[in-house]
VEXDREN-2710 file (C-alpha; in Angstrom, 1 decimal):
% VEXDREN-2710
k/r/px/py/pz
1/UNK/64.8/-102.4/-34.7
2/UNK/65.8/-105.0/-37.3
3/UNK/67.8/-108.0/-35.8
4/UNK/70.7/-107.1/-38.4
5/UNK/71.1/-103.9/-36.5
6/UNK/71.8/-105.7/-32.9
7/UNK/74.0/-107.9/-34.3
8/UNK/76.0/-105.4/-36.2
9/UNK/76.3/-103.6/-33.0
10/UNK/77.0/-106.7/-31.2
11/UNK/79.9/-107.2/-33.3
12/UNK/81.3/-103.2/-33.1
13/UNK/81.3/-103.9/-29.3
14/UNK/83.2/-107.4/-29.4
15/UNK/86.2/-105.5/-32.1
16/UNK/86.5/-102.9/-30.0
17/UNK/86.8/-105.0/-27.3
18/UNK/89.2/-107.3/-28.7
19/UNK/91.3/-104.1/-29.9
20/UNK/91.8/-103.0/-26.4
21/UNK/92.7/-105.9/-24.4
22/UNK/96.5/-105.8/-26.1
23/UNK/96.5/-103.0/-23.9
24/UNK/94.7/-104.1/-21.2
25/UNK/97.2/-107.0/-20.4
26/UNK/100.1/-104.5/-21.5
27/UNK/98.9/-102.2/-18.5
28/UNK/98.7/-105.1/-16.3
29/UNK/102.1/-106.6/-17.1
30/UNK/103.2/-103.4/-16.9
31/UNK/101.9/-102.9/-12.9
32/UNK/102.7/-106.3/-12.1
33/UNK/106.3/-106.2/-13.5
34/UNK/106.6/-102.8/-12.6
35/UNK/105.4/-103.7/-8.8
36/UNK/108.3/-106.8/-8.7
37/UNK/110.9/-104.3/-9.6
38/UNK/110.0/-101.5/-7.2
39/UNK/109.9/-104.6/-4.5
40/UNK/113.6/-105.6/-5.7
41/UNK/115.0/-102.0/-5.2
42/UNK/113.2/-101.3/-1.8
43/UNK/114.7/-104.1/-0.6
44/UNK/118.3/-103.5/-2.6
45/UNK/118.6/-99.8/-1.1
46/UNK/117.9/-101.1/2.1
47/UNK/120.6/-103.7/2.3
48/UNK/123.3/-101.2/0.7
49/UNK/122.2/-98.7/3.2
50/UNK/122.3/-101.1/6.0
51/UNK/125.9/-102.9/4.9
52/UNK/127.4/-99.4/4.6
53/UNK/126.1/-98.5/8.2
54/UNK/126.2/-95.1/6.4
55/UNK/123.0/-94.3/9.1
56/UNK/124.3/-95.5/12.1
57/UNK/124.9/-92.5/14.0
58/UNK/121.0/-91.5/13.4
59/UNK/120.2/-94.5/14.4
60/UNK/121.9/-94.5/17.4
61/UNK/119.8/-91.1/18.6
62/UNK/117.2/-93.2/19.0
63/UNK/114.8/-90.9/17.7
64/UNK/111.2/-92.0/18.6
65/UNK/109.9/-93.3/15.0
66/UNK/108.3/-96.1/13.8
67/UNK/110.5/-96.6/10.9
68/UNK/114.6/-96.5/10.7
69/UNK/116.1/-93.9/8.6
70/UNK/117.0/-96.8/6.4
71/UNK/113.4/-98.2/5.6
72/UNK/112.3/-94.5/5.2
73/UNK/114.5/-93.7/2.1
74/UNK/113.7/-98.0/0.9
75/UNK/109.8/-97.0/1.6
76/UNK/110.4/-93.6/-0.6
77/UNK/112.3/-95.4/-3.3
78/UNK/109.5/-98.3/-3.5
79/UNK/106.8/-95.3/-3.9
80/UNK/109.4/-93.2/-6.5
81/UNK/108.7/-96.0/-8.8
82/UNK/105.4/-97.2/-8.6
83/UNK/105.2/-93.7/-9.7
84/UNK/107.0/-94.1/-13.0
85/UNK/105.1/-97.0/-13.4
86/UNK/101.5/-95.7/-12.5
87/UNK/102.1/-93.6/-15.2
88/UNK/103.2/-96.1/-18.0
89/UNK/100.0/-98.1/-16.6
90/UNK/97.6/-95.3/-17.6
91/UNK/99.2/-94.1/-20.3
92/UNK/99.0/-97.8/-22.2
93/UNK/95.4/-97.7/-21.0
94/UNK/95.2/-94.5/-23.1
95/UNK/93.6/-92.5/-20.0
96/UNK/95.0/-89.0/-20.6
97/UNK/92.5/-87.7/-17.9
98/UNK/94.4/-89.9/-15.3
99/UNK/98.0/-90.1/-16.5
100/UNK/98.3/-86.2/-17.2
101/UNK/98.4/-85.0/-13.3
102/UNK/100.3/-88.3/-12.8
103/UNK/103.0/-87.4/-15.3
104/UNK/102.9/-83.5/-14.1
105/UNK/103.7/-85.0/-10.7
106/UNK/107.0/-86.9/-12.0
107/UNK/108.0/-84.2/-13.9
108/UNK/108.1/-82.5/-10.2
109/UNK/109.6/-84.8/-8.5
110/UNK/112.3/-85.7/-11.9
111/UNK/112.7/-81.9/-11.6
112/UNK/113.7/-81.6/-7.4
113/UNK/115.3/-85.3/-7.7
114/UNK/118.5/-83.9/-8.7
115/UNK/118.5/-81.1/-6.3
116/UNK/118.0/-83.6/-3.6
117/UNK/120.4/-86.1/-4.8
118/UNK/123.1/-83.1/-5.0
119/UNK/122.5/-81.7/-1.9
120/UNK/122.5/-85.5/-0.3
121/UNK/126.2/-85.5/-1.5
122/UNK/127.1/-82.3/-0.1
123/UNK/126.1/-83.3/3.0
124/UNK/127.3/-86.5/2.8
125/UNK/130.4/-85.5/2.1
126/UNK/130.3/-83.0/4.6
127/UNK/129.5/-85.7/7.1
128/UNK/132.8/-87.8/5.7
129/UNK/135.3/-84.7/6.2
130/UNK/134.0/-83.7/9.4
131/UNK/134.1/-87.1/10.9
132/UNK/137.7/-87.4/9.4
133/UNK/139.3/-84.3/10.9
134/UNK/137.4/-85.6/14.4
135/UNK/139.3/-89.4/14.3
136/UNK/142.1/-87.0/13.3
137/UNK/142.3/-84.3/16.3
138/UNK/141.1/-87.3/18.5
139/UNK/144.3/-89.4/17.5
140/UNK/146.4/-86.4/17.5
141/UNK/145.7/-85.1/21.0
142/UNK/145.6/-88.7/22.2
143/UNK/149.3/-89.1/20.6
144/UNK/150.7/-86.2/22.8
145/UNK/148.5/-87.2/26.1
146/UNK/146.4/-83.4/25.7
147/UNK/144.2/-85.0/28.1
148/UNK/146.8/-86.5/30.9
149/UNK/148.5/-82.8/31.1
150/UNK/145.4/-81.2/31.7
151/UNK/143.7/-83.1/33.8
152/UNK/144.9/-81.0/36.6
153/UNK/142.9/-78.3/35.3
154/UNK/139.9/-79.6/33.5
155/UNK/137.4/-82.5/34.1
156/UNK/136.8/-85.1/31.7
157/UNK/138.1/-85.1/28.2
158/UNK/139.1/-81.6/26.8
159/UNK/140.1/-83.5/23.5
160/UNK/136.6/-84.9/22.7
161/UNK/135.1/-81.7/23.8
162/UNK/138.1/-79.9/20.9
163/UNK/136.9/-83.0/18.0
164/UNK/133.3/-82.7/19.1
165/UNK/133.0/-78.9/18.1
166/UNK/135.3/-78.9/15.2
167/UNK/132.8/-82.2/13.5
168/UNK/129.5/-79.5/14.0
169/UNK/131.6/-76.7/12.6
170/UNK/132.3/-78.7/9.3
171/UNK/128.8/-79.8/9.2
172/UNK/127.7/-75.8/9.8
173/UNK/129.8/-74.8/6.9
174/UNK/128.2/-77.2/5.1
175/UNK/124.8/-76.3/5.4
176/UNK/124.7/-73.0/2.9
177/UNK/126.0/-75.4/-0.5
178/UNK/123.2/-77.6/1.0
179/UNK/120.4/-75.1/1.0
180/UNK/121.8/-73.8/-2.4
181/UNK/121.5/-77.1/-4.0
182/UNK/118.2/-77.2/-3.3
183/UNK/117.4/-73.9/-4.5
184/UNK/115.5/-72.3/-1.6
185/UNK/116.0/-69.1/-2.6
186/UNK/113.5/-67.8/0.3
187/UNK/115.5/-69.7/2.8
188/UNK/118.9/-69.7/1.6
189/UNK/119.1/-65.4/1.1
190/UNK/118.5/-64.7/5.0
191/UNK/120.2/-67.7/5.7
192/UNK/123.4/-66.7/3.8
193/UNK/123.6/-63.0/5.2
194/UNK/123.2/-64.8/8.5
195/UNK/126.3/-67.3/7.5
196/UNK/128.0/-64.9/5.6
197/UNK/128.0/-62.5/9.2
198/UNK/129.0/-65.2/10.8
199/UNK/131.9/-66.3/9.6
200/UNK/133.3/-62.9/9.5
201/UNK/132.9/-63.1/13.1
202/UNK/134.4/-66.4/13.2
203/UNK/138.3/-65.7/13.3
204/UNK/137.1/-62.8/16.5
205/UNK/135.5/-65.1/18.2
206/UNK/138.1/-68.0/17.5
207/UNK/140.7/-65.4/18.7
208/UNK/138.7/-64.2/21.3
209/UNK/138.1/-68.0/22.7
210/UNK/141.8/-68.8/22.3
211/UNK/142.6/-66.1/24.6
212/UNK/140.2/-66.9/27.0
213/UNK/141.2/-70.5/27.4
214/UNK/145.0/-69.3/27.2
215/UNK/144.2/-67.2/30.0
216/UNK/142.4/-69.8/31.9
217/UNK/145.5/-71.6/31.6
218/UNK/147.7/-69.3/33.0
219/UNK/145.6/-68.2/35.7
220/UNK/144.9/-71.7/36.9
221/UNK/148.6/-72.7/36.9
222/UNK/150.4/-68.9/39.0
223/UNK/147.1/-70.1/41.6
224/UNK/148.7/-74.1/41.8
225/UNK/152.1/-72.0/42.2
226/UNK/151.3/-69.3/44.2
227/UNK/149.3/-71.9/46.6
228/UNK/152.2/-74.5/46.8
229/UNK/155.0/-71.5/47.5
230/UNK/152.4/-70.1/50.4
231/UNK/152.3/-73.7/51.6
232/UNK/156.1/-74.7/52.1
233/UNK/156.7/-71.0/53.8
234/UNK/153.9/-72.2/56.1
235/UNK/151.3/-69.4/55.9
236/UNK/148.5/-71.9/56.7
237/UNK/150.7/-73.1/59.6
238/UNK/150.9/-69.6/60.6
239/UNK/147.2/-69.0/60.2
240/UNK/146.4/-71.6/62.6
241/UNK/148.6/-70.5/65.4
242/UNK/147.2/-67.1/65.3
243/UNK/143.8/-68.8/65.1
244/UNK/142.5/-67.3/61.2
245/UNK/141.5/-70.6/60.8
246/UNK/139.1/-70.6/62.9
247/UNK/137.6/-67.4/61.3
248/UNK/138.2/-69.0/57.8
249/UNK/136.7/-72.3/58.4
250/UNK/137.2/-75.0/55.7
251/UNK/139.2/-72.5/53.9
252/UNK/143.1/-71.9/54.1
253/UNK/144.9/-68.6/53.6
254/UNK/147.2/-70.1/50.9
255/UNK/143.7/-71.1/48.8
256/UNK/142.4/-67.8/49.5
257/UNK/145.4/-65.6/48.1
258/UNK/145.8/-68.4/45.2
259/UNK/142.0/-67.8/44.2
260/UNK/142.3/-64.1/44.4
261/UNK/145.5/-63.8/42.6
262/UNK/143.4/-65.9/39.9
263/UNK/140.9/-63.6/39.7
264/UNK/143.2/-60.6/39.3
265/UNK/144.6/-62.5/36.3
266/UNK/141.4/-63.9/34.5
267/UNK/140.3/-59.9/34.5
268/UNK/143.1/-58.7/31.8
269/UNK/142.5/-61.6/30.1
270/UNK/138.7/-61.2/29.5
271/UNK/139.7/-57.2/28.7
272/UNK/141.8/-58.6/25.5
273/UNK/139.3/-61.4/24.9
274/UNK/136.2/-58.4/24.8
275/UNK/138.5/-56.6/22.4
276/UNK/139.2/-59.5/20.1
277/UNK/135.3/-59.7/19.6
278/UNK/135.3/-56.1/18.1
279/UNK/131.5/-55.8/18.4
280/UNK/131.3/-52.5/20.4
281/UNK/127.8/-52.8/21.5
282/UNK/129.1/-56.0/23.7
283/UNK/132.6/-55.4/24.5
284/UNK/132.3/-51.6/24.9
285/UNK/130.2/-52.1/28.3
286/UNK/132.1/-55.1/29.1
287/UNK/135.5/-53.8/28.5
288/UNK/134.0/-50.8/30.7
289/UNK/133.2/-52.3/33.8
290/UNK/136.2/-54.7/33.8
291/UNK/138.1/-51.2/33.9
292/UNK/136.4/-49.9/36.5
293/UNK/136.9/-53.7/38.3
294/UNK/140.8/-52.7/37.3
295/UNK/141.0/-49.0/38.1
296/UNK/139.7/-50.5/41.7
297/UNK/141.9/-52.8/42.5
298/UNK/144.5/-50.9/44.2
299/UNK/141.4/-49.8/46.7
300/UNK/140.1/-53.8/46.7
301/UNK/143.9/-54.4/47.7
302/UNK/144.3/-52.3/50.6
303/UNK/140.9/-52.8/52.1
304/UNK/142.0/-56.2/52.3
305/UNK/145.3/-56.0/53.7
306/UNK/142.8/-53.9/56.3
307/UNK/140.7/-56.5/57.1
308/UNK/143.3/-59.5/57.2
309/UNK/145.1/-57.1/59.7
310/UNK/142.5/-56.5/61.5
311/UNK/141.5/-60.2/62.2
312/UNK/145.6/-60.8/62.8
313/UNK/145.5/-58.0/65.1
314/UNK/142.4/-58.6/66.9
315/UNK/143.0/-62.3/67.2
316/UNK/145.9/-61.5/69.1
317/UNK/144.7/-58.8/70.9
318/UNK/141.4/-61.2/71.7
319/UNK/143.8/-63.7/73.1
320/UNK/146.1/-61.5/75.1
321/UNK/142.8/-59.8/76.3
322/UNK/141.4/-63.0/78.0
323/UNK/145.0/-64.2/79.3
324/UNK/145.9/-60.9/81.4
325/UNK/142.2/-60.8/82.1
326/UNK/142.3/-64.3/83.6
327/UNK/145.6/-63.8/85.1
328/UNK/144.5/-60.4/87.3
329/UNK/141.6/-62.9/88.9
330/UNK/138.9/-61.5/86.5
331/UNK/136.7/-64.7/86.3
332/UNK/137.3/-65.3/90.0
333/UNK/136.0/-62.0/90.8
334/UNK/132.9/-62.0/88.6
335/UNK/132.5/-65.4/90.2
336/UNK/132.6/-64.2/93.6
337/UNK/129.7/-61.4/92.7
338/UNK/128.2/-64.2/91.4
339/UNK/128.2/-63.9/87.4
340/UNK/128.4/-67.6/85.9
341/UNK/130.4/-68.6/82.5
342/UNK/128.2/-68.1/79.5
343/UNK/127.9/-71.4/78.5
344/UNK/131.7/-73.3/77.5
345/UNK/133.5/-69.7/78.1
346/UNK/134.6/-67.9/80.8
347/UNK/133.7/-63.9/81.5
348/UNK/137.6/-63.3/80.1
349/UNK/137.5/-65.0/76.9
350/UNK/133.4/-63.3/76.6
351/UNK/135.6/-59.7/76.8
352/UNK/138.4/-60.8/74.6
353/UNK/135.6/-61.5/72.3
354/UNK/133.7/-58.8/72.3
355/UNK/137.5/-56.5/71.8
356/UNK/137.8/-59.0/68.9
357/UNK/134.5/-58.0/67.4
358/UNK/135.1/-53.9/68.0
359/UNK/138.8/-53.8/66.2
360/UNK/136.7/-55.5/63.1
361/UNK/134.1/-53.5/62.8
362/UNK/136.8/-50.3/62.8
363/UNK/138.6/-52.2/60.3
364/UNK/135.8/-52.4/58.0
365/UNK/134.9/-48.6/58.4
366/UNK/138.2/-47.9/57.6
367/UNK/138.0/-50.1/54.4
368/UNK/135.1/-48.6/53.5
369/UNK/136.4/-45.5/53.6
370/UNK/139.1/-46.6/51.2
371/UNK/136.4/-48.1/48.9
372/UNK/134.9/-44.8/48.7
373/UNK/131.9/-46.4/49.7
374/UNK/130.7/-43.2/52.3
375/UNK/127.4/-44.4/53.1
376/UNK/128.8/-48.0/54.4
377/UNK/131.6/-46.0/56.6
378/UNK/128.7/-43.3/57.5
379/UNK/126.9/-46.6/59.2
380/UNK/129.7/-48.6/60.6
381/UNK/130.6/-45.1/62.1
382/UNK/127.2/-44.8/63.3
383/UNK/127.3/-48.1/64.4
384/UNK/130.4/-48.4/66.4
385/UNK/130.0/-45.5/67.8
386/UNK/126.3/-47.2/69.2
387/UNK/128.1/-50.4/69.6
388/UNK/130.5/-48.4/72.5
389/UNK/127.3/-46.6/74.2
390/UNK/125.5/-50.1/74.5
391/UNK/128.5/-51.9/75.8
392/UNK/129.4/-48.7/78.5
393/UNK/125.3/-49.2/79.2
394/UNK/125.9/-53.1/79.9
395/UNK/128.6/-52.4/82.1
396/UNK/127.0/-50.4/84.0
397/UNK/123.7/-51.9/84.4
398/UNK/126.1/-54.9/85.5
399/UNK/127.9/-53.4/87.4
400/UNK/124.5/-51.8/89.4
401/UNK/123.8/-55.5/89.9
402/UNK/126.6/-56.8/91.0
403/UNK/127.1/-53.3/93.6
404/UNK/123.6/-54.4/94.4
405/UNK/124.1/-58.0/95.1
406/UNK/127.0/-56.9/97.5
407/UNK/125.2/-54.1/99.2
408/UNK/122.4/-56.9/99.8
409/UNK/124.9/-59.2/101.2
410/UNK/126.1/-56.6/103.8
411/UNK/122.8/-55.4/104.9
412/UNK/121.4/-58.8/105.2
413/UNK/124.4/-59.6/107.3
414/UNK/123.4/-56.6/109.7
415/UNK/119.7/-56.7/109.8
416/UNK/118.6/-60.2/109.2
417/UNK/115.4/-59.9/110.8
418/UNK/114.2/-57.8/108.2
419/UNK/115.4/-58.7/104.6
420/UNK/112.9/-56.2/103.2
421/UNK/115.4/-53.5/103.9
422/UNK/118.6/-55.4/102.0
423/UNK/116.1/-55.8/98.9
424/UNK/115.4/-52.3/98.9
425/UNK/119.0/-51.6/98.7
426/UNK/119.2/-53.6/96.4
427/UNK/116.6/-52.5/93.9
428/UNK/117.4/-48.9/94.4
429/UNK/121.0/-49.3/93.5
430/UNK/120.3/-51.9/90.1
431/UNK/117.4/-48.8/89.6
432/UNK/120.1/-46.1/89.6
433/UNK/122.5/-47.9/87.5
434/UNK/119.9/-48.7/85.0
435/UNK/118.8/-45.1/84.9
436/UNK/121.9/-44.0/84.4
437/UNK/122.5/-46.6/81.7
438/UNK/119.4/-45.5/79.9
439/UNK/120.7/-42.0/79.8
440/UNK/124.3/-43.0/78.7
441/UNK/121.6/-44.6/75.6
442/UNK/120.0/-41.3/75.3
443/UNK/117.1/-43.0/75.4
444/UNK/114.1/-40.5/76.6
445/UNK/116.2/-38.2/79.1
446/UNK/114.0/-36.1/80.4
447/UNK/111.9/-39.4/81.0
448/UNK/114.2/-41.4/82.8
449/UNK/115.4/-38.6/85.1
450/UNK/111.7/-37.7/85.9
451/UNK/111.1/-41.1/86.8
452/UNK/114.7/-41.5/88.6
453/UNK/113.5/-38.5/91.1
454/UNK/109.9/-39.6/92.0
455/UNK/111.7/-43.3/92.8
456/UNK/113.9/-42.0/94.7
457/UNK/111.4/-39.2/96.4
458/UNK/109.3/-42.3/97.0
459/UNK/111.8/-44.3/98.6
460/UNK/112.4/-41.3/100.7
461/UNK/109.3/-40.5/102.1
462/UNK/108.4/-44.6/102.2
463/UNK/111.4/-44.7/104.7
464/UNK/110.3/-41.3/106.3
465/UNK/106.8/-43.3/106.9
466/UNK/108.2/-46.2/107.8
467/UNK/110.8/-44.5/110.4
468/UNK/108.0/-42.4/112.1
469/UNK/105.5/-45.0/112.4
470/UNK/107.9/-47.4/113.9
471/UNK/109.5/-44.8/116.4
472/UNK/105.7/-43.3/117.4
473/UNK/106.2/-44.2/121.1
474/UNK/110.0/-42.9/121.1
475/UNK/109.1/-39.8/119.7
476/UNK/105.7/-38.8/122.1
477/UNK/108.2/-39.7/124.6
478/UNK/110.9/-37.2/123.8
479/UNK/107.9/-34.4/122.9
480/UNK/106.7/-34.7/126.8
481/UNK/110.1/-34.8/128.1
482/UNK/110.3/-31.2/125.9
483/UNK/106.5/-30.1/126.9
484/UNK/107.3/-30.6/130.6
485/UNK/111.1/-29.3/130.4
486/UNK/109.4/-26.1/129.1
487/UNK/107.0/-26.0/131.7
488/UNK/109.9/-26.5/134.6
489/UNK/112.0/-23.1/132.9
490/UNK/108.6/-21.3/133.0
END
């Protein structure tokens, strides 16, 4: 090649070169300047955002991030225009290849900005109204001391609780104009028939809670009422002397009857809140079994009054029991057979209990019977009716033993050179009443009578043995004295 060609080209390379750098320190002024002003409105954003304290409350979650809310949106705006300016950077450079998926890409995001920005608003002014009406209800409720009147009935602060759920409900019916503004059709259509079925459930359910908290109400204040009446006409006084208490425990009449005349209040009232809902598949059921609850109350009534007169009347009976008991020298006598106290009590107040123990258990067949519940009453029936066989069994047996412990006394008193026979008296009378105990059980008849007769044979012929070995001399006596009388006549 001829040195006029190299140079020629030499010289094509060097124009074109000195063509492009225009553009070449364009770009770069364009980067540089364009890095300087993304830096400037990071750190702009950031302080608005942070003067405004328009993040606080998420900030004060305490989500586990690395970055605030605040730097996030500074960090997005920093990258939202090194974007813009990427693309002014290539396109100076005249790099179509680069700056076309660049400028596609800001188109996008040019395109959802708007959407983003409006739905920001939306919620942001969401936020703003919410948190409005709250400070408002919270001032409002404080103005007429909402919390001071019931604080007999509620703990902690019913008026936050009231500005708490009316700030999410403003920020709920906020959230479909959100999802709108952002266009998510795929999201927002469920979403909508969702909200839309909501909200015409809404006024139910705000009925249906009004009710229910009305009722609450009511039913708490007739219970402070009812309780305070029962307590100046002295029912608990009255409770104690008859000795309920004791039965009751921690709890007091007065708080019983308050508590159940609650109950039979908060019952109507969840009827009419069930109805207020109007969604059959829920309040149709409900509304069903709180009828039934209803339609039983009469029965739940009187099986009550059974059972509180049954403790009345045992308790009294229990302690009229044990005084005539102790009074006709029971305890004495058991004593003198020899029965000790069972533990702190005596044998007097051990009947009185046991009486005490019988009238409930009638009581409670009978309100069963009431109830209509016929297999409870079948076994209490059953029961009781057991409950009478073992306690005529245990008196007998006991009194076997105590027959037997006397009987032993007397016979040891007569023959006390031989205590074998006062045993034996002893063990054949607790043996009889035992038997005869067993059969009063109808435990294995036949059995026990069998095994009644061969004891008592066996005794029989033991003492038949035991007479005619110990009189052998006595007897051969008296048989010659008959051999030779015989003889004599003949």
């Amino acid at each position: 090649m001829e040195p006029n060609v190299w140079v020629k080209s030499l010289e094509e390379v060097v124009r074109k070169f000195l063509l492009v750098i225009p553009n070449i320190a364009a770009a770069i002024a364009i980067l540089v300047i364009g890095y300087i002003v993304a830096r400037i409105l990071k750190a702009v954003v950031i302080k608005l955002l942070t003067s405004t304290k328009l993040f606080a409350k998420v900030e004060e979650l305490k989500i586990p991030e690395k970055e605030g809310t605040v730097d996030i949106i500074g960090r997005l705006t920093f990258y939202l225009v090194m974007l813009f300016v990427l693309l002014a950077f290539f396109n100076v450079l005249n790099l179509p290849i680069i700056a076309a998926p660049i400028g596609t890409l800001v188109n996008t995001v040019m395109e959802y900005l708007p959407r983003v920005g409006g739905a920001a608003i939306i919620i942001i002014i969401a936020w703003i109204i919410a948190k409005i009406l709250k400070m408002v209800i919270l001032k409002g409720l404080g103005l007429l001391n909402f919390d001071e009147k019931l604080s007999k009935y509620f703990k902690g602060r019913p008026s936050e609780i009231i500005a708490g759920i009316t700030f999410y409900l403003v920020l709920l019916f906020a959230i479909p104009p959100f999802l709108e503004a952002l266009k998510l059709t795929s999201v927002t259509k469920p979403l909508s028939e969702m909200w839309g079925k909501f909200t015409g459930m809404f006024p139910n359910l705000l009925a249906a809670a009004i009710i229910v908290i009305i009722g609450f109400l009511i039913a708490k204040i007739v219970r402070e009422i009812i309780v305070n009446l029962l307590v100046g006409f002295g029912i608990d006084r009255g409770a104690e002397r008859v000795g309920i208490d004791k039965t009751l425990g921690k709890l007091k009449v007065s708080g019983m009857i308050g508590t159940i005349i609650y109950v039979l209040i908060l019952i109507p009232v969840l009827i009419a809140a069930l109805d207020a809902l109007n969604i059959p598949a829920v309040s149709t059921p409900g509304r069903d079994m709180l009828a039934v609850v209803l339609n039983k109350l009469p029965s739940i009534f009187a099986a009550s009054i059974i059972i509180i007169l049954a403790i009345v009347i045992g308790k009294i009976i229990q302690t009229l029991l044990a005084q005539i008991l102790m009074g006709l020298g029971f305890d004495r006598l058991l004593e003198g057979l020899g029965v000790k106290k069972a533990g702190q009590k005596a044998p007097s107040h051990v009947v009185g209990i046991i009486a005490f123990i019988y009238i409930i258990f009638f009581a409670v067949m009978e309100a069963a019977e009431v109830l209509n519940f016929q297999m409870l009453s079948n076994l209490s029936s059953q029961f009781i009716a057991f409950a009478f066989k073992v306690i005529l069994a245990v008196v007998i047996f006991g009194a076997g033993i105590l027959v037997g412990n006397w009987v032993k006394r007397l016979t040891q008193g007569a023959t006390k050179e031989r205590p074998f026979i006062a045993n034996l008296a002893k063990a054949a009378i607790v043996i009889f009443a035992l038997a005869i105990a067993l059969q009063n059980l109808g435990i294995a008849n036949e059995i026990v009578t069998l095994a009644f007769g061969l004891l008592l044979g066996s005794i029989a012929i033991a003492a038949a043995i035991a007479f005619g070995i110990g009189s052998k001399e006595i007897a051969g006596r008296e048989v010659d004295a008959w051999v030779k009388k015989l003889k004599g006549e003949k």
